[in-house]
FIVO-214456 format. One record per atom (N, C-alpha, C): residue in three letters; x, y, z. Coordinates in steps of 0.05 Angstrom, whole numbers, plus 5000, padded with zeros to 4 digits. Atoms other than C-alpha are relative to their C-alpha. Layout:
// FIVO-214456
alaXYZ;...
This chain:
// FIVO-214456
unk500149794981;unk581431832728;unk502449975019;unk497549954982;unk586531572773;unk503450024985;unk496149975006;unk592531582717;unk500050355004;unk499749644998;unk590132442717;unk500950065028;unk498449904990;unk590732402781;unk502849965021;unk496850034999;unk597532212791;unk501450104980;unk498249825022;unk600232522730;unk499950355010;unk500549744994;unk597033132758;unk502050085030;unk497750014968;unk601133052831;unk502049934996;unk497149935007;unk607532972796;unk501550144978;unk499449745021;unk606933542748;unk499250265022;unk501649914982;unk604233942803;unk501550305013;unk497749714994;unk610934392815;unk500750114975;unk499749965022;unk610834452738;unk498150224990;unk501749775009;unk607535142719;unk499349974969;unk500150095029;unk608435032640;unk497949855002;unk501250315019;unk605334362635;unk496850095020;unk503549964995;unk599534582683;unk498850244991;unk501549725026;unk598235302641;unk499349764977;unk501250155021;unk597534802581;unk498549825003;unk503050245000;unk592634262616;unk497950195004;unk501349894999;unk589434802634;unk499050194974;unk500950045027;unk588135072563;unk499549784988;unk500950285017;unk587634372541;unk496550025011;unk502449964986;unk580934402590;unk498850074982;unk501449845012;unk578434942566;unk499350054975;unk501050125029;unk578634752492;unk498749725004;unk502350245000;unk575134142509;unk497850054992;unk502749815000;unk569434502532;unk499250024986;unk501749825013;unk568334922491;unk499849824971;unk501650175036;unk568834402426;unk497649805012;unk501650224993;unk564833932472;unk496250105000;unk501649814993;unk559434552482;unk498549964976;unk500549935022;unk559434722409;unk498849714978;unk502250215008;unk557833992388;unk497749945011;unk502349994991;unk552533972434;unk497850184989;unk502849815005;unk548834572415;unk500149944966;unk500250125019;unk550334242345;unk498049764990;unk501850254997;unk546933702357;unk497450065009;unk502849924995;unk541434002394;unk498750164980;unk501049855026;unk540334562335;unk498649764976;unk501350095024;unk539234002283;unk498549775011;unk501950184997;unk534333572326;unk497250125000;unk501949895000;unk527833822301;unk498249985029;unk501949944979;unk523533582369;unk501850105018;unk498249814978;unk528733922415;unk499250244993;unk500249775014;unk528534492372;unk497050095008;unk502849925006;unk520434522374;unk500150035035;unk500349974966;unk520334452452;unk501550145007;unk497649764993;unk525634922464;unk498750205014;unk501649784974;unk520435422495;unk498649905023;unk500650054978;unk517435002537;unk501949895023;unk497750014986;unk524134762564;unk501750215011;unk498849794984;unk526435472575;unk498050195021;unk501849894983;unk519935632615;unk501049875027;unk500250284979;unk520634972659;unk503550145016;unk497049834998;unk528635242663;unk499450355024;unk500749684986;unk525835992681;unk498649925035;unk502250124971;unk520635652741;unk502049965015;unk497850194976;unk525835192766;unk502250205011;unk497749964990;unk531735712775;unk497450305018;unk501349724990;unk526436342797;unk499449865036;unk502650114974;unk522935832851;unk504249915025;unk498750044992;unk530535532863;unk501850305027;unk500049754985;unk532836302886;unk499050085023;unk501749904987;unk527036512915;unk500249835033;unk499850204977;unk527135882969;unk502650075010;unk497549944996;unk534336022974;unk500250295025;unk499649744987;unk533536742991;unk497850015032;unk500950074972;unk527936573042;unk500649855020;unk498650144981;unk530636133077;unk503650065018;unk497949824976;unk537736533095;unk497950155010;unk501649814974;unk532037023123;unk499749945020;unk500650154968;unk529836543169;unk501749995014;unk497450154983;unk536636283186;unk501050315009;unk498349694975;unk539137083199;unk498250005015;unk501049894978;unk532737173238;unk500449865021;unk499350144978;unk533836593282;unk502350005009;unk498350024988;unk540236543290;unk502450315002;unk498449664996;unk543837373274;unk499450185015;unk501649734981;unk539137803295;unk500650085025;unk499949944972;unk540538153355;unk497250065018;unk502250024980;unk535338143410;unk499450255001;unk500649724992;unk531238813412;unk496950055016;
């Protein structure tokens, strides 16, 4: 990590070489992605739980929101709101 970042802070006025780390990135990813869901596709008990993992997934981000969104309410009513 620290040779990136020093290679990175003296390429840093270099537009070229940082457009191409920056595609380098982003092909990472996405091969790093594509073996994953590779790997997850041919593990039969992943595969079989897969719905109950996208329920648990659905709960967690609906309840994550929801708390989210109530709680700025509070914080504008206490502290935005104008006095009426």
């Amino acid at each position: 990590m620290s040779a990136g970042i020093l290679i990175g802070y003296l390429i840093r006025s270099n537009g070229r070489l940082i457009r191409l780390a920056d595609r380098m990135v982003i092909i990472t990813i996405l091969v790093l992605l594509f073996f994953m869901g590779f790997t997850i596709g041919r593990d039969p008990l992943i595969m079989g739980s897969l719905p109950q993992l996208g329920l648990t997934a659905l709960i967690l981000s609906v309840a994550g929101v929801t708390g989210s969104m109530l709680l700025a309410l509070l914080v504008w009513k206490l502290y935005f709101r104008k006095n009426r």
